[in-house]
N, C-alpha and C positions, 0 to 999 in steps of 0.2 A: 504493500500500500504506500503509495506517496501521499507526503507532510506535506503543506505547503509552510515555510516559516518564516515569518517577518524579517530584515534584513535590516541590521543595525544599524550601519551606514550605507544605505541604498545611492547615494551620490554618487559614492568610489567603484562603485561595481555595475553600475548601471548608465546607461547613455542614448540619446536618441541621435538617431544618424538622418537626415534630411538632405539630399541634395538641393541645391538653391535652383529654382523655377528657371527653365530654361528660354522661356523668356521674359526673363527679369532683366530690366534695364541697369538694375543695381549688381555691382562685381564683387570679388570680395577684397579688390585692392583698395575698396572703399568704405572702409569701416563703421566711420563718422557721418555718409551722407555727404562728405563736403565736397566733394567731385558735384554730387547734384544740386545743390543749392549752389555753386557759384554758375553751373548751367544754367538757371534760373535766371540769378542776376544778370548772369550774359544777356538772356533776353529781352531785361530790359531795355540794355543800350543799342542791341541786335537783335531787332522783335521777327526777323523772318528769317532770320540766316538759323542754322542749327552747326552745332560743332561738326559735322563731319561736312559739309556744305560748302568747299571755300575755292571751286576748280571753275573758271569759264566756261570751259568747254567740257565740264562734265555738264551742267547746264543746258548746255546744247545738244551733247549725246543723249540725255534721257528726255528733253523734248523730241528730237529726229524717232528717239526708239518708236514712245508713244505715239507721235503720230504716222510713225511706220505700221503700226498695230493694227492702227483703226483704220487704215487705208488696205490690209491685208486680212481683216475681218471680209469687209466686201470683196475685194481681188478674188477671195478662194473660198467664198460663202460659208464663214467660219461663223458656232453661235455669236449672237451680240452679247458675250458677257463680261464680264471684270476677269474673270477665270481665263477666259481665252486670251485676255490682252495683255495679262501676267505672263502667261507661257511664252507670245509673240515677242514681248519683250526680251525676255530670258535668251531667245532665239538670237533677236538683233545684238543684245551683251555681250554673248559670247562671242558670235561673228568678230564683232568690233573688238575685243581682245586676242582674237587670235590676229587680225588683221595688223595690228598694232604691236603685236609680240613679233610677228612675221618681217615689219617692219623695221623690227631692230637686228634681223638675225636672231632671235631666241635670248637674247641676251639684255635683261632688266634687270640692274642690280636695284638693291633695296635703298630707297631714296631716288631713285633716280625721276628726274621731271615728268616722263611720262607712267611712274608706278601708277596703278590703278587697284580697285578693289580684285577681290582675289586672283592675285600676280602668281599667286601658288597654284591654282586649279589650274589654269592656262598655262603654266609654264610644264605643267606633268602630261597636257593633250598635245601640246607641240611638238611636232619633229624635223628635224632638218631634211630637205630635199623636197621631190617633186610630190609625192603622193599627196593622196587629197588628208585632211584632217577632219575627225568627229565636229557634228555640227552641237548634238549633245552631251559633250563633256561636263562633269561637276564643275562650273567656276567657283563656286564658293558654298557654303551649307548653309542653307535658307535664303535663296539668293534674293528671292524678291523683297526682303527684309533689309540684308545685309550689303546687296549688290547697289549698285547706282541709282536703281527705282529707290529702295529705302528711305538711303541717304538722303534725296532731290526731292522725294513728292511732297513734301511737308509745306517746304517752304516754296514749291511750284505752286500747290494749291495758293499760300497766304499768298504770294505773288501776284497773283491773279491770271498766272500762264497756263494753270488746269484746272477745271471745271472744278467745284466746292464739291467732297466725295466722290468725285468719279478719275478716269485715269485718258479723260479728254482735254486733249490741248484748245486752247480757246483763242481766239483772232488776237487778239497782243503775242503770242509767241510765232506770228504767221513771219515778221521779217528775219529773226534769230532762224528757221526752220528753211527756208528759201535760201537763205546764204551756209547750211551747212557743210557743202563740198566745195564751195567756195561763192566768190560773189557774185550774183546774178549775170550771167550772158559769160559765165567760165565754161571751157570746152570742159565735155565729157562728163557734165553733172548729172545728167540725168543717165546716164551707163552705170554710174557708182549705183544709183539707188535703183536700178534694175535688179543689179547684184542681190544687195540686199535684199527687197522683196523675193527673189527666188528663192534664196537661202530660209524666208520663210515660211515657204511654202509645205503643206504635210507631206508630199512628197519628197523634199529633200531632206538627206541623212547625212550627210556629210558637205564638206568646206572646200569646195577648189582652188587649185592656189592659182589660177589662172581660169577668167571668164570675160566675155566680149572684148579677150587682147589686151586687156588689162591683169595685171599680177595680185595677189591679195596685197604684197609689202604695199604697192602704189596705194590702195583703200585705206590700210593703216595710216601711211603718211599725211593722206589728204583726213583723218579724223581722229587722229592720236591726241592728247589732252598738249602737247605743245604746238601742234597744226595751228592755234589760236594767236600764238605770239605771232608780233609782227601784221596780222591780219586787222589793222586800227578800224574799218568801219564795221568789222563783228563785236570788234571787244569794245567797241561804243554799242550796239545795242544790247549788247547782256549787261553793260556797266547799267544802263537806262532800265533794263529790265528790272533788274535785281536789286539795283543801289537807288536809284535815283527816284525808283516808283515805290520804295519802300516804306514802310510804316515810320514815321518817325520815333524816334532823333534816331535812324540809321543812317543818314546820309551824311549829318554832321558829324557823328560819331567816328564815320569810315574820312573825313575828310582832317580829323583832328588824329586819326591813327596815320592816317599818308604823311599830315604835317611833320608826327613826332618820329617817323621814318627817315624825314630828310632833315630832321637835326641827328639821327642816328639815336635814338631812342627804342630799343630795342624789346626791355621787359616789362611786362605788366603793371607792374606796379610803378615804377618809372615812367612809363605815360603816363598815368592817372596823377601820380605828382602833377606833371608838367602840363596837362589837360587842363587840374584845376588850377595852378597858378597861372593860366593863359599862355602859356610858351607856345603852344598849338594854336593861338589863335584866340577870340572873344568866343566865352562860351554862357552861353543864357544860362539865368540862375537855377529853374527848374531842370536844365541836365546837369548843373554843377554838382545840383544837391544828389544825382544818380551817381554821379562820377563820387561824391563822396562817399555814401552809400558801395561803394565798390570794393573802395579805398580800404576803409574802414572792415567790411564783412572780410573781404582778403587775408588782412592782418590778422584778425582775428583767427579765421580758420588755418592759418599758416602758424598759428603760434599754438592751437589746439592740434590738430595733426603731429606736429612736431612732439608736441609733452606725449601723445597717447604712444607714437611708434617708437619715443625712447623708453615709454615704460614697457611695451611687448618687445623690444629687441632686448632691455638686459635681463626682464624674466627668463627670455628663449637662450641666452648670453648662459644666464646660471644652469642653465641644465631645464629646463620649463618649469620650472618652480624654484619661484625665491620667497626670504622673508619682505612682508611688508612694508615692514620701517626700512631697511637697507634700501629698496627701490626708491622711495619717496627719497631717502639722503641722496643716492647717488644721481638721480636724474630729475626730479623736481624742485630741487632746492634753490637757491639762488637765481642765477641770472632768466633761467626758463621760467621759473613761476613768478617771475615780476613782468615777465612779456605775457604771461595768460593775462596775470591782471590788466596790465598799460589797457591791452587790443579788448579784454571784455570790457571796460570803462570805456573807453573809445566808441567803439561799436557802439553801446547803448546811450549813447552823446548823438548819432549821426543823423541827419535829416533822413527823408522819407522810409524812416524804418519800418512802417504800416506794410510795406511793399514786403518785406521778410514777413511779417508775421500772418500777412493774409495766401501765404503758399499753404499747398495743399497737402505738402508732405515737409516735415521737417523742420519747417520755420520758426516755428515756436517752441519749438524742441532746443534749438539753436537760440535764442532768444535768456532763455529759463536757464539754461547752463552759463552764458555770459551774465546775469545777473546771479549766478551761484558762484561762477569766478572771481568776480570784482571783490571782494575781499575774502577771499579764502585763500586759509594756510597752504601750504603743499601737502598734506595729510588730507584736508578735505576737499583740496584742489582734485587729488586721486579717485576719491569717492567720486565729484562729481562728474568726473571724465567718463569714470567705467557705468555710471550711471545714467548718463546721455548716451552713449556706445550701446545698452543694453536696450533703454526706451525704440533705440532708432533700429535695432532689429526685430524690435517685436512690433513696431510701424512696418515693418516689410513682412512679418508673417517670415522669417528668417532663423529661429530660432533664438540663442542664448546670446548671454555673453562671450566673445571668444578669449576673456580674461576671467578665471573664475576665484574665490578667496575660500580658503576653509583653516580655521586653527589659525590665522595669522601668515599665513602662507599667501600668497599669487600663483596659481598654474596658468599654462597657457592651455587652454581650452581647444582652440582651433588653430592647428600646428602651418596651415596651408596658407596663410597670410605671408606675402615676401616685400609688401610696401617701404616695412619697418628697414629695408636693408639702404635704401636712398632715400636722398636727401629731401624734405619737405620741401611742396613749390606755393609761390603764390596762384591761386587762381590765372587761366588767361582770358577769362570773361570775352575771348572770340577775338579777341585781339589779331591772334594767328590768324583766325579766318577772314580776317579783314583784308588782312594784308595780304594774304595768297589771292584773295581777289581783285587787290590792286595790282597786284604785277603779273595776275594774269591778264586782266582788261587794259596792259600797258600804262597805267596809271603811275607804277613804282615800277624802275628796272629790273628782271629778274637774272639769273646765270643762262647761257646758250646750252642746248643741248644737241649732243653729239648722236650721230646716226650708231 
């Protein structure tokens, strides 16, 4: 006969194992949330662009795909659904990555101008020589997510260049779409997108590297994401698309980030400085008070990030469990726990803080710990850390702490975190993306790239 018998310390011996929802926006290099709240703030100042959003002529690839779709919907009397236009697209993606791959010779290192989204799937369907290549290779895992459609349709829609929930381009994206194999009354435009429509076609299974005397590398070359440089009356209508028709203060925003480029103004935080003292230029007081609002939540979360991953790297340092008070001496003490304080003081000083606390996820959470920071020791500074860490997982349906306390002890709970091993950054609240779109639309000079 089996006992069943209560279990003294059921903590020590017991565990629940969860993997984290695979599609969760939230990673686990992001313990704190703070990746996603300074996302947020980004939007403030960049209300249409989204952090993966910052190529011209991706832009332009996922309008041409879309409206390749919908014109091969009817070509090949495919149903009128959202479903089919996903798959069409997926079709024109890949094309356009091998084409593009074919275009360099097989050879895209990492970083390089023309990297695009999965460089890895396309580089494993590629082969050197004349055969033809799969037309449905994996580019990436969840492509219509993760691929070029993902990334773009957000801010295509807020743009006003695809239809509000649906995956149709609308007559503002008609001159961006017209000049994408080049500019109106260029030879052989309309052979390129022959091409392409065939290759959509249910019929076709694979990629030729050669069609109406044309080569694939020639297709890549004429729509590779550096095809755009140099082409000034394209990268004026995606500038106008994108920047110029966008929601405010995005236009001022992107013209005080180009400013602070050409004094050589390089990092986040350093613009925002320079932003708000006018180095960049007169800035109306309602963005100042954004730009402080930036300023300020940055600091802050640069200085909370920092306390939390030097107390998970010397617990994981001692072996995954140390004593308490030893932690709190060695890494919250002096100089670190006078920067939580300074940045939570700060922070709850800064104009339109309504803007933090009316998010939907987290803000307030963030809010409630800078007011538990602003005078707390480094003993309760610790509580409060692992105590906002704890709230913000169980806002995600994420489980526990990944820092757990018994006896006076710290274990590390969740051994698969590696944030703690580099250095804390400040937020770039899109900064990057600004600027990748200035020097794609020829606004700011970029580096030439090599065939």
């Amino acid at each position: 006969m089996i006992a069943l018998v209560p279990l003294s310390r059921p903590a020590e011996v017991l565990l629940w194992a969860a993997p984290m929802p695979s599609e969760s926006e939230f990673v686990l290099e992001d313990p704190l949330a703070l990746d996603y709240l300074g996302q947020q703030i980004g939007y403030f100042l960049l209300p249409a662009l989204t952090t993966r959003s910052g190529h011209a002529q991706y832009f332009a690839m996922v309008l041409y795909g879309l409206d390749l779709a919908e014109r091969a919907l009817a070509e090949y009397g495919l149903p009128d659904e959202d479903r089919t236009r996903h798959d069409l697209f997926g079709r024109w993606e890949r094309l356009w990555a091998l084409a593009l791959l074919e275009s360099h010779g097989g050879e895209l290192t990492r970083g390089h101008p023309d990297a695009i989204r999965g460089a890895r799937g396309v580089a494993k369907a590629w082969v050197s020589g004349e055969r033809p290549l799969p037309r449905d290779y994996p580019l990436i895992s969840r492509q219509s997510e993760l691929g070029g459609l993902g990334a773009y349709l957000v801010p295509l829609r807020d743009l006003g260049l695809v239809y509000p929930g649906s995956l149709r381009v609308t007559p503002a994206a008609v001159p961006i779409l017209e000049a994408f194999w080049g500019e109106p009354g260029t030879m052989h435009m309309q052979r390129f997108d022959n091409w392409a429509m065939h290759v959509l076609s249910p019929a076709t299974t694979r990629v030729e590297r050669k069609f109406s005397n044309f080569r694939l590398s020639t297709l890549g070359e004429r729509s590779r994401l550096s095809s755009i440089l140099g082409r000034e009356a394209q990268q004026r209508r995606v500038f106008e698309a994108v920047v110029e028709r966008a929601p405010p203060p995005t236009l001022r925003v992107i013209q005080l980030v180009e400013q602070a480029a050409r004094l050589r103004i390089d990092e986040s935080r350093d613009m925002l400085v320079a932003m708000i003292a006018g180095q960049c230029g007169p800035v109306e007081p309602q963005l100042r008070d954004l730009l402080a609002l930036a300023l300020a939540f940055g600091d802050a979360a640069f200085a909370v990030r920092d306390a939390f991953d030097a107390v998970y790297g010397d617990i994981t340092e001692a072996g995954f469990a140390a004593p308490r008070a030893q932690v709190v001496a060695r890494v919250l003490a002096g100089e670190r726990h006078q920067r939580l304080r300074d940045a939570a003081t700060a922070l709850l000083a800064a104009p339109e803080l309504v803007r933090l606390q009316r998010l939907p996820m987290h803000g307030r959470l963030f809010l409630r710990l800078a007011e538990d920071l602003r005078e707390a020791t480094p003993a309760a500074a610790l509580d409060h850390l692992l105590a906002f860490h704890r709230r913000v997982q169980r806002e995600r349906s994420s489980g526990d702490s990944w820092i757990s306390e018994a006896d006076g002890d710290l274990q590390i709970a969740q051994t698969r975190y590696t944030g703690h091993r580099f250095a804390a950054r400040f937020p770039a609240f899109k900064f990057n993306i600004a600027r990748n779109l200035l020097e794609t639309t020829g606004r700011l000079a970029t580096q030439g790239v090599s065939k």
